[in-house]
Each structure stands twice: as C-alpha cells, then as structure tokens.
C-alpha positions as CSV (number, residue, x, y, z in Angstrom):
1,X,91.6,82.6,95.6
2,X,93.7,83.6,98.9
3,X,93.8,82.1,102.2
4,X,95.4,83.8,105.4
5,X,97.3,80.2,105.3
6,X,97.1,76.7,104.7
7,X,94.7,75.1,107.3
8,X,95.8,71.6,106.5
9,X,99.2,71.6,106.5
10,X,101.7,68.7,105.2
11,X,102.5,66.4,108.3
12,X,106.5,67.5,107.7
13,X,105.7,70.7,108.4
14,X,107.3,72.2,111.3
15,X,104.6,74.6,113.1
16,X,105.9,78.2,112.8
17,X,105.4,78.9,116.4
18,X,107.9,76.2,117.0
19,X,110.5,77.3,114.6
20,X,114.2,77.3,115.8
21,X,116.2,80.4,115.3
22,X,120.1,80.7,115.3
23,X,120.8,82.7,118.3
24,X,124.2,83.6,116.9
25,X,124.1,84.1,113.1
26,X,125.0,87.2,112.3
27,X,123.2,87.2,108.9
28,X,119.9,89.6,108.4
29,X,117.9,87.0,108.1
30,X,116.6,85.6,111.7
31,X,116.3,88.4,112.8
32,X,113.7,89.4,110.5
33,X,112.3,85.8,110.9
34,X,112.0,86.3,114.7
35,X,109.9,89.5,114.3
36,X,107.5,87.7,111.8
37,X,107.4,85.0,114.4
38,X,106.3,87.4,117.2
39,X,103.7,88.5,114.8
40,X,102.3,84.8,114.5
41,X,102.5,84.2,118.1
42,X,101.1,87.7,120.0
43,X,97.6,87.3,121.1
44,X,95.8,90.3,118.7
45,X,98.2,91.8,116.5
46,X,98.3,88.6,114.2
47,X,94.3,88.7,113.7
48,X,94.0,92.1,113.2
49,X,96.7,91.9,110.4
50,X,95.3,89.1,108.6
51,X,92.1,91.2,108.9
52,X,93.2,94.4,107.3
53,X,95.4,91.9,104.5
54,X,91.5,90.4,103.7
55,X,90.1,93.5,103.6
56,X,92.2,94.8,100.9
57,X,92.7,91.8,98.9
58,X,89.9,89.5,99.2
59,X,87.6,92.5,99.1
60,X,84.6,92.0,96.4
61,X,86.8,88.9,95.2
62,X,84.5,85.1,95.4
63,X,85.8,82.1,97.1
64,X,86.6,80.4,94.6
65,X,89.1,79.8,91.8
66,X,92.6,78.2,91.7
67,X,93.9,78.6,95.6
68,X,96.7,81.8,95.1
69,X,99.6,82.4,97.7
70,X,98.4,82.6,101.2
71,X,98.3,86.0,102.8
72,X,101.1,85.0,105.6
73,X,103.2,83.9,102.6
74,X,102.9,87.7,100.7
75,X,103.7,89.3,104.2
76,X,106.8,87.3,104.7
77,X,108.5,87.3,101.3
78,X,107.3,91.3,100.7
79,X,109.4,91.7,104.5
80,X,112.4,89.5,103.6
81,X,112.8,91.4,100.6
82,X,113.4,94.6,101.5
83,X,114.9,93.2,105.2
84,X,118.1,91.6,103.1
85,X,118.0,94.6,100.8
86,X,117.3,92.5,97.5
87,X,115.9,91.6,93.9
88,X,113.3,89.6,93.1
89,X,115.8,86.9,91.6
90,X,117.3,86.5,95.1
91,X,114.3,86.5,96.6
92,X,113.2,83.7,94.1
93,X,116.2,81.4,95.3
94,X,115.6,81.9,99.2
95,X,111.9,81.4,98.7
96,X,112.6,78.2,97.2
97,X,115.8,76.9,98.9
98,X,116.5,78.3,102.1
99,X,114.8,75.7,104.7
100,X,114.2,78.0,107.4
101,X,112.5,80.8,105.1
102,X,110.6,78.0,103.4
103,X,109.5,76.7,107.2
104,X,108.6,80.5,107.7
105,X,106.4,80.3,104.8
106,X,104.6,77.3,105.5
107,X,105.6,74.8,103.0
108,X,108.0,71.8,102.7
109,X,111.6,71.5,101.3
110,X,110.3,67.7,100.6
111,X,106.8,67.0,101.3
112,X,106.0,63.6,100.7
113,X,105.0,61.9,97.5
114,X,105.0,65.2,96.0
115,X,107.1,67.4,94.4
116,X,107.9,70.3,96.4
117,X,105.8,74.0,96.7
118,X,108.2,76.5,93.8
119,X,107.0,80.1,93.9
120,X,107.6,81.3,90.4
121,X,109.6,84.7,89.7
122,X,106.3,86.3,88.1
123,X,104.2,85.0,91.1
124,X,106.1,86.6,93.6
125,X,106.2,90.2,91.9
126,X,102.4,90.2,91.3
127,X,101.3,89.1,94.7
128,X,103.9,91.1,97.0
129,X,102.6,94.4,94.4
130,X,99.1,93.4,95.6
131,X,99.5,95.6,99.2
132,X,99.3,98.9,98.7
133,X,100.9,101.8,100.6
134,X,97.7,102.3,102.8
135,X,97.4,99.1,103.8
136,X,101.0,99.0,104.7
137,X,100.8,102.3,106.6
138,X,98.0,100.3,108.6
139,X,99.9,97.8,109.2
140,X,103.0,99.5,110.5
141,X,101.0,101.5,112.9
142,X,99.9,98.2,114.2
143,X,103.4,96.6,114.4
144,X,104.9,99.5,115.8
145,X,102.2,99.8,118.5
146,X,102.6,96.6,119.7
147,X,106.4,96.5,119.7
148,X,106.7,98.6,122.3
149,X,105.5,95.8,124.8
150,X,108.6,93.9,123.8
151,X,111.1,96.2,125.3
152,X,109.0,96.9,128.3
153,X,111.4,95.6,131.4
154,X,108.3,94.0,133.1
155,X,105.3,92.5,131.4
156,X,102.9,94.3,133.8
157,X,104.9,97.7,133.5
158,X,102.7,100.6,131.7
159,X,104.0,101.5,128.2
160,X,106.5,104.6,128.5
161,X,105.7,107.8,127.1
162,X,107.0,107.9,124.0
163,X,110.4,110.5,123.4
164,X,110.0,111.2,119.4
165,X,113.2,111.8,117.3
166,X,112.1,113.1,114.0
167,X,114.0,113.8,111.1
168,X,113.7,112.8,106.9
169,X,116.4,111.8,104.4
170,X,116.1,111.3,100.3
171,X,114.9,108.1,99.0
172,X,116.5,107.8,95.9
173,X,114.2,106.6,93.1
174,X,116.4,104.2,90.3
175,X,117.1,106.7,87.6
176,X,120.4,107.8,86.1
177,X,121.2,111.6,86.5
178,X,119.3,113.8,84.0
179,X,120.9,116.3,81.4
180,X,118.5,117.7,78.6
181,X,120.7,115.5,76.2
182,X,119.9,112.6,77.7
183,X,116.8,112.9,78.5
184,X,116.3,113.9,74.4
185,X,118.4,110.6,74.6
186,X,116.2,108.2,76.3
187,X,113.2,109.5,74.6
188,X,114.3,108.9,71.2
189,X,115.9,105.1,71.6
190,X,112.4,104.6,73.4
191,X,110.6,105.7,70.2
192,X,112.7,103.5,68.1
193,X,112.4,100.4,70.6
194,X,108.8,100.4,70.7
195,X,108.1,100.8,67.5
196,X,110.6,97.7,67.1
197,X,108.5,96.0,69.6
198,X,105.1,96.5,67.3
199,X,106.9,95.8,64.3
200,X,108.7,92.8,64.9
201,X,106.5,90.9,67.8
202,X,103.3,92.2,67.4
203,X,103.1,92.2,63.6
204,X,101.5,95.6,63.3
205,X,102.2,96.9,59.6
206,X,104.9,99.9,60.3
207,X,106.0,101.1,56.8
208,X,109.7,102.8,56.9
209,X,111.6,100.9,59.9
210,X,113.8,99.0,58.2
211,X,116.9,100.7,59.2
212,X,115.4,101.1,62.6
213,X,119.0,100.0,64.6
214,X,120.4,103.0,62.1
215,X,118.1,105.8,63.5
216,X,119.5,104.5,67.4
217,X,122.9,104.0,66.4
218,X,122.6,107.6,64.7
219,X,121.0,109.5,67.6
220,X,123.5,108.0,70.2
221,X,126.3,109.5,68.3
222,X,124.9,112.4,67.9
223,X,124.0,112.6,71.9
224,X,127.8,111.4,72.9
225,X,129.3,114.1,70.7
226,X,126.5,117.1,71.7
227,X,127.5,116.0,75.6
228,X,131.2,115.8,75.2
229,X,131.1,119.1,73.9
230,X,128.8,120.5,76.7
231,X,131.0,119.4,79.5
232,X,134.5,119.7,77.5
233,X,136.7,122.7,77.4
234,X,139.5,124.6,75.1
235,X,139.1,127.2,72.0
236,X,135.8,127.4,70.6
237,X,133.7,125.5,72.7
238,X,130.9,127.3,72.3
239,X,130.9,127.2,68.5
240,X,131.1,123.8,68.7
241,X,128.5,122.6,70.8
242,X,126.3,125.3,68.8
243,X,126.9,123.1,65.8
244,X,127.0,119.3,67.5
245,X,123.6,120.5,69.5
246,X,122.0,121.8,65.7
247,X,122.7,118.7,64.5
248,X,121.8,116.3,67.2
249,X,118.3,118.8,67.3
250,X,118.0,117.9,63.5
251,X,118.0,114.4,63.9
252,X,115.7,114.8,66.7
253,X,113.0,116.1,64.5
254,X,113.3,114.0,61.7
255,X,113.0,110.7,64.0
256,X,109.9,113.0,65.6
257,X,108.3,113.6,62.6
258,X,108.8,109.6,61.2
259,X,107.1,108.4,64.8
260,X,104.6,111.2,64.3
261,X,103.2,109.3,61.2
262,X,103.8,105.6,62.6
263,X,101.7,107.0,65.9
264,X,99.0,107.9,63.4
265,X,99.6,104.4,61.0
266,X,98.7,102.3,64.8
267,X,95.3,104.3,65.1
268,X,93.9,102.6,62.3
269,X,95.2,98.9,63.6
270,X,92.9,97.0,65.8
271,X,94.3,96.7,69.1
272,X,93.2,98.6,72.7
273,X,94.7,101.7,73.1
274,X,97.5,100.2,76.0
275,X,99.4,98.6,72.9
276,X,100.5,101.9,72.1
277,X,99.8,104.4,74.2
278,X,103.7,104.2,75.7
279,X,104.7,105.4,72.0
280,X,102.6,108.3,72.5
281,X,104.1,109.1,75.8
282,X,107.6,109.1,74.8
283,X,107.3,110.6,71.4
284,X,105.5,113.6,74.1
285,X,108.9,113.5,75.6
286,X,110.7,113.7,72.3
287,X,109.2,117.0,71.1
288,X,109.0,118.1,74.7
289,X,113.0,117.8,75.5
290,X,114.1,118.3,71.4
291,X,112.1,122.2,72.4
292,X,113.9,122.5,75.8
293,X,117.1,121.7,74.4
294,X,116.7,124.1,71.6
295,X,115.5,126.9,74.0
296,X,118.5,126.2,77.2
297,X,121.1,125.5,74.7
298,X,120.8,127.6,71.7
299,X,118.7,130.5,72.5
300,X,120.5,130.7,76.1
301,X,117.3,130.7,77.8
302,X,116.5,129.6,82.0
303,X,114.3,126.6,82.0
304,X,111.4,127.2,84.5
305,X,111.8,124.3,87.1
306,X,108.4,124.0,86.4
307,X,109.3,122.7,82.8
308,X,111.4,120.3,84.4
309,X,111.3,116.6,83.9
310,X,113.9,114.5,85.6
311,X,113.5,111.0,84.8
312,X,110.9,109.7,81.5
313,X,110.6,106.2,83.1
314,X,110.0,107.9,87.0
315,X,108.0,111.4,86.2
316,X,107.4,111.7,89.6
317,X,111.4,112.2,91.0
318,X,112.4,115.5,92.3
319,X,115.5,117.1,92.1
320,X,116.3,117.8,96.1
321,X,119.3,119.8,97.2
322,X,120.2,119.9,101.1
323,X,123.2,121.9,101.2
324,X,125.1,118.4,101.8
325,X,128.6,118.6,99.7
326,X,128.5,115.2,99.0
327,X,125.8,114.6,97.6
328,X,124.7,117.7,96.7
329,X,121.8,116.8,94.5
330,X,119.4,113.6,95.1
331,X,116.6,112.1,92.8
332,X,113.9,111.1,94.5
333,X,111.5,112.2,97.9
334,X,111.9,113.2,101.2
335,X,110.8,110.6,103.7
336,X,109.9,111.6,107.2
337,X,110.9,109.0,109.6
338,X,109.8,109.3,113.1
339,X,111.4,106.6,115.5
340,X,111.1,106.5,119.4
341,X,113.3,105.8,122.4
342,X,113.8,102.2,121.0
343,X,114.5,102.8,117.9
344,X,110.9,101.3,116.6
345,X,109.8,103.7,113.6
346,X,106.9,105.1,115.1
347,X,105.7,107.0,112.1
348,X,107.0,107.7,108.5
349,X,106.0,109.8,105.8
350,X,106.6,110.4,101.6
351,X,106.7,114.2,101.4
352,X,105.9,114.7,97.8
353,X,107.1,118.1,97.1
354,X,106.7,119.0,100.7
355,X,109.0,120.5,103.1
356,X,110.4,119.9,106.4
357,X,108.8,122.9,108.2
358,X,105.4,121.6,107.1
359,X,105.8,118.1,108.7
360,X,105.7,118.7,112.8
361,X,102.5,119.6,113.7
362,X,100.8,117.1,111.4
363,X,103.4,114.6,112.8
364,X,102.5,115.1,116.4
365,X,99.2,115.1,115.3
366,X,98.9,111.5,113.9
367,X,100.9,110.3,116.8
368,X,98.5,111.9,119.4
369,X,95.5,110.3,117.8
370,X,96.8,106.7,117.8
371,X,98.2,107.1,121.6
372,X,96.1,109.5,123.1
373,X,96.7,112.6,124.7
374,X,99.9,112.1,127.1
375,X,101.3,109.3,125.2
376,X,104.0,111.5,124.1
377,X,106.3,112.8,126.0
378,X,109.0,114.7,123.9
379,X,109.5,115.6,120.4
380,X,112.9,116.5,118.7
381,X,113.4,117.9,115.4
382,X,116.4,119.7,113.5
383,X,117.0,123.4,112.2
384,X,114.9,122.4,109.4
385,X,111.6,122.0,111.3
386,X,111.6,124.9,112.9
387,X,108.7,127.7,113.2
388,X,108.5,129.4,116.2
389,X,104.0,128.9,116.0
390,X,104.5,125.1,115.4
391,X,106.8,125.2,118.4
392,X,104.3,127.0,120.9
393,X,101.5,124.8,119.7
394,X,103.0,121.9,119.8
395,X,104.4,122.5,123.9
396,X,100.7,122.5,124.6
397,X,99.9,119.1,124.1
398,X,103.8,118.0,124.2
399,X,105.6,118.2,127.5
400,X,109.0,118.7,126.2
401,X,109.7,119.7,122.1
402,X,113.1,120.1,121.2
403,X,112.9,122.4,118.2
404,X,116.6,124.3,117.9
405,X,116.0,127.7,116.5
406,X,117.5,129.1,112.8
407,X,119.9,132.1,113.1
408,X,120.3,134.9,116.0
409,X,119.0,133.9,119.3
410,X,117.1,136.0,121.9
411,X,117.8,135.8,125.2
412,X,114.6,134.0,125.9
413,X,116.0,131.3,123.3
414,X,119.0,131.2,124.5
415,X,118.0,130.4,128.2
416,X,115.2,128.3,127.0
417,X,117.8,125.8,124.8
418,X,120.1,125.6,127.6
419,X,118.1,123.8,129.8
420,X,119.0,120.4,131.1
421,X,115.7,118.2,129.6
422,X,116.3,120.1,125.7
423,X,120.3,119.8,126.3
424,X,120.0,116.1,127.2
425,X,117.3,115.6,124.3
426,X,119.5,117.6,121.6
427,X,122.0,115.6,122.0
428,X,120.0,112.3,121.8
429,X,118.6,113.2,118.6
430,X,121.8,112.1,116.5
431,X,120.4,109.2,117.3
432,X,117.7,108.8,114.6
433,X,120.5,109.7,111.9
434,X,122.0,106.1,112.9
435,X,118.0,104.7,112.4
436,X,118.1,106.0,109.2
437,X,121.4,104.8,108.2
438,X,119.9,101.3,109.8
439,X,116.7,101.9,107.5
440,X,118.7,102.4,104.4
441,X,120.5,98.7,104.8
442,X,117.2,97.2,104.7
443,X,116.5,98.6,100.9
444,X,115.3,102.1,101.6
445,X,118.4,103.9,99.8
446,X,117.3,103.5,96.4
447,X,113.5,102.3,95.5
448,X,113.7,99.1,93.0
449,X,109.6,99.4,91.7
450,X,108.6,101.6,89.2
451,X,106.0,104.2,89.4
452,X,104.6,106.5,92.2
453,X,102.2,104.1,93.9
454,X,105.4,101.3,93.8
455,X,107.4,104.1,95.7
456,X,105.3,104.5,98.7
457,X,104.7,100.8,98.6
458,X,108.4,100.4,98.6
459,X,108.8,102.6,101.5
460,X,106.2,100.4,103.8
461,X,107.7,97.5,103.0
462,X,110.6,99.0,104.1
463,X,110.2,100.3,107.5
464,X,108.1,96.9,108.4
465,X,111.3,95.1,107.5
466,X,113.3,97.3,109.8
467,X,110.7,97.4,112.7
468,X,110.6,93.6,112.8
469,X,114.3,93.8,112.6
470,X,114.9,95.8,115.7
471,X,111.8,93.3,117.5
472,X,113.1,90.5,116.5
473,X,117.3,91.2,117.1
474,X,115.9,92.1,120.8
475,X,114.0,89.1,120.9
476,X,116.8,86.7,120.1
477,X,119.0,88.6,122.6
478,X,116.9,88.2,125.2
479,X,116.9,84.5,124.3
480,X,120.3,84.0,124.0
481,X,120.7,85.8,127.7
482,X,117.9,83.2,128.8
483,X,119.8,80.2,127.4
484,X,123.2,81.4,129.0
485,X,121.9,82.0,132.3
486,X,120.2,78.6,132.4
487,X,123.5,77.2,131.3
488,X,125.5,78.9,133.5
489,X,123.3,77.9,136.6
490,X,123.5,74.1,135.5
C-alpha cells in the first residue's frame, strides 16, 4: 500500500518546508532539492501532483497491505537520479546516507529507539519504474506551467508570452555499435547463457550442454577472426574473410540447430511459457543474423534497412545520421525539446522514427492548448523544420515564427528573414543548443533502463530533473541575494 507521505512523522524529523539549503554549494544536488521543495510548498501544484501520482498508482489497488514507499519519496529519488546523472547503486547510498536527501525524503538518519528507514537496491528500481511516461508527461506540463511564476519580476505581474526555441538531439539508448558479426555474436553467447541458466539453476533436463563454455569460447573466436578480417587490409582480403565468415556461418548453424532441439526439449517441461520464451527470442536472432550475414557478406547482397536490427537487447534503437562529422551515426531517438525564454522545457517529445519537419505544427499545437490562444508569442526552429505550409499556418495563430528557409531564397524570403524581430530571434535560438547540452548532464545522453516504455520513462524523468534544476538554482539565487542585502544593510 502507498501513501502520498507519512502523516505521522518521527518527532526528529525536520519538516520539509523548513529544510535548510546551502546557498553556496556548487554540487547538483540542492538545487534539485530546492525545486522539489517549491513543489511541496506552492499552493496547487503539490495537490494536483499527488493526485495524478494516485491516480496511476493507487488506481484499482485496496488500502491495505504492508505500507510501500510514499509517493513523495518515488518523486524525489526518480528526480535525484537522473538530476546527478546516476546508477541505482549511487542512488542507493544517497538515499540512505546523505542527511539532507534523507530529510528530503521524509525519514530519519537516527530516529529514536529504532533502527533507521534503509531503502533497498531492489525497492528503489521497482517503485521509481512504477510512473510511466504519461504520467510523467503530465506532470511536467504541470511543473513547467507553474515555473513560470518563479521568474516573474513581480508576484502580481501577468505571465509573459511565451518565446519558444525548439530544436531535438539523439538520446542514445545503452547499446554497443552493431556489425552483422556481432550481432550473430551476441545472439549466439545469449543462446548458450540461457540455456546455462535452465540447466544449471533451474534444473530443467537439457541433454548435450556439457561442453556449453566450449560452444562460447568457440563462436567468439570465430567472430574475432571473421571481424579482423572484415575491417583488415593487405593481399587477399577478400579470400580470406570469404573463408573466416564460412566458417564462423558453420558454427552458427550447428549451435542453431543444437538450441533448435533444446527449445523443443523445454516444451515438454512444466514451467509458464516466460521461463523460456527469451531462448526463443534470441535463437530468432540467431538464424535471423546467421541469414543476413550469409546474404551481405557472401552473396554481396544490400541489406534492406528494413531488415535491420541494431541492438538484440534494445530492438527499438534507430540508426540516426545528421550530417554531424563527429558523431556521424547515433543509436537511439530523436527527442524534441521545446524550452522557453527561461530556459524551462516547456514541451518535449520521443520521435520514434519521426522527422523533424513533422514536429512544428503539432508542437505549437499542444502548446496552444495548454496556454490558450495568445500565450505564445514566438516560435524558432532550425533548417530542419522547415515547410513553407507549416510556416504560413503556424503565423496565423503565432505572432512571430522564426522558421529559416532550406536552399535559394526569393526575394520575398530574403526581406522577410531580415527583419529586426526574426534577426534578433535567429540569433537567440543558439540558445536551446546550451539547454540541451544542460539536459544531457542531468542523464539524458545515454538512457540506462531497458526497453521502449523505460526509454520514454527515462526521458521524463529527465526533463523534470532539469526543470526543477533551473527552479530551484533561481530560487537559491534569489535567496542568497536576499541574505546579502539584509546583511549588507545591517
């Protein structure tokens, strides 16, 4: 059973309203904290979070049971993870021995006559996994929203229009660069490690696996040779990687053919089909990369991308190229990040095989509907969003949209990108490129979960971090100002 948080808590507690932050550290950390405090302190935007956390999570579930980690708590550590940019082992440590996290979270370094609250490695992965990317998108909007009031320069001052810069980057899923070698590679040790796994530690009866370390030993070689000669040079090269790929290909199928019959030997033991369905998944990937290999390497044939497979353990990676030098390929998605005149992510987006040119219109669209219509009152994009329709449609509900057109210019293009407003606006829009640079330090440069759904989760965890970040760095700089005025007056 979750709670939003513990409504009886230990009398050592300090209340989190009245937690003291350094003013001066220079460490990620308190800054982060100072957002999440804001959060616990602002009149709405604290209940209508908790409300959208018990939606999702408490949804269908009974009050009852053993009590679980409080909703505040799976907010906090889920932020301060991707804030400081780390693992679940760090995050294990600071959860359970930095003081001023722990007073974040609501427990006690040393409560009395007691032993003191330890969130267990396990416990923290399943319950910061349990929001999804929806609910995170919800509450972003939310966070975002309401940030602007912190950088208003008087409380009764309306909210400025907002003055979107809009632009995406690769999020790099965890995955080692592909070749059809080692992807053969990685399929067939897989193979041989699961069936391992059944053998040894379940105690299923798998005839034929006694020299199982043999067949992985045997393969590797094979693989190390087969990619030296690929990416070698000097006489006969192409002879011999004919003859290292045959044989690396023959081994292939004979360790296809032996998993073939130990995939059939499981039907017939009495377990649920998610004991070994992974076997049948990779020993898919063995005949389906042993048959591209064959076709690229030996019968000189192009590989429809369609074919295309670059990661067994992360299907869903693409293979993006921008025209950058360095890098010139990246592994993993697009993400549309949209951040506003202070420099709050105002709206993001996972393109999943999507393109830039497709993304403005349904950007200013979502924007428009959580403002309302004059809420926005430019938009700037790159080369790479630009479509001349998307453009004119846009100008009618934006007033200004910086959209620099691709190749020759008219006249009428010409005059129209040399105005003052789109000159000034161009040149702020390098502006988000620093954002993103900024967004990547707090853990969205590579994604650390596995799957699709742990991607986009990733990826909201992420640009909360970073919004409560750039709230909380200008809260504790207005503080600081506050406390050295008051000084200096004294």
């Amino acid at each position: 059973m979750h709670q939003r948080y513990s409504p009886q808590p230990e009398l050592d507690i300090v209340p989190i309203e009245k937690i003291v932050l350094p003013l001066n550290s220079r460490d990620e950390l308190p800054p982060i904290l100072s957002g999440l405090q804001w959060i616990w302190t602002h009149p709405t935007l604290k209940a209508e979070v908790f409300a959208l956390l018990e939606a999702k999570i408490l949804a269908g579930k009974k009050a009852t049971g053993r009590t679980g980690m409080d909703l505040w708590q799976i907010l906090v550590l889920g932020t301060v993870r991707l804030g400081l940019h780390t693992d679940y082992d760090r995050l294990e440590h600071l959860a359970n021995y930095d003081r001023l996290l722990r007073q974040m979270l609501g427990v006690s370094a040393e409560p009395w006559g007691s032993d003191p609250r330890v969130f267990a490695h396990q416990t923290l992965r399943d319950n910061v996994a349990l929001l999804d990317e929806a609910l995170l998108r919800e509450i972003n909007a939310r966070v975002a929203a309401s940030g602007r009031a912190v950088f208003k320069k008087k409380d009764t001052a309306p909210a400025e229009p907002l003055e979107i810069k809009a632009d995406t980057y690769v999020l790099e899923t965890d995955v080692h660069f592909p070749t059809d070698l080692n992807l053969l590679w990685d399929a067939g040790r897989k193979c041989v490690d699961l069936i391992a796994k059944y053998r040894d530690q379940l105690g299923y009866a798998l005839p034929g696996w006694r020299k199982a370390k043999d067949w992985r030993r045997r393969l590797k070689t094979l693989e190390r040779i087969a990619s030296k000669a690929a990416h070698g040079g000097g006489p006969g090269k192409e002879a011999r990687l004919r003859q290292a790929v045959r044989e690396y290909l023959s081994a292939g199928y004979d360790l296809a053919a032996k998993v073939h019959a130990s995939l059939l030997g499981l039907c017939d033991q009495p377990v649920e089909l998610p004991h070994w369905e992974a076997l049948a998944y990779f020993h898919a990937m063995l005949v389906k990369h042993l048959d591209l290999v064959d076709r690229r390497l030996l019968q000189d044939e192009k590989i429809p991308a369609a074919e295309k497979i670059f990661s067994l353990f992360e299907p869903h990676t693409e293979w993006i190229q921008k025209g950058k030098q360095r890098p010139n390929v990246e592994l993993g998605h697009r993400l549309l990040i949209a951040t506003d005149q202070h420099e709050l992510i105002q709206d993001y987006a996972v393109l999943e095989g999507g393109a830039e040119v497709d993304q403005s219109v349904p950007l200013a669209d979502r924007l428009l509907q959580r403002y309302g219509a004059g809420s926005v009152a430019s938009l700037s994009f790159d080369k790479g969003f630009t479509r001349a329709l998307d453009r004119e449609l846009l100008s009618l509900y934006v007033p200004t949209v910086v959209m620099p057109k691709r190749g020759r210019k008219t006249d009428a293009d010409t005059e129209r990108e040399s105005g003052k407003k789109f000159a000034e606006l161009r040149r702020q829009h390098s502006a988000v490129e620093s954002d993103i640079n900024s967004l990547e330090h707090h853990g969205l440069s590579r994604c650390l979960d596995v799957g699709l759904a742990g991607y986009q989760r990733y990826a909201g965890y992420g640009v909360l971090a970073y919004n409560l970040h750039v709230i909380g760095r200008e809260l504790l700089a207005r503080e600081r100002a506050r406390r050295e005025a008051v000084g200096a007056a004294a």
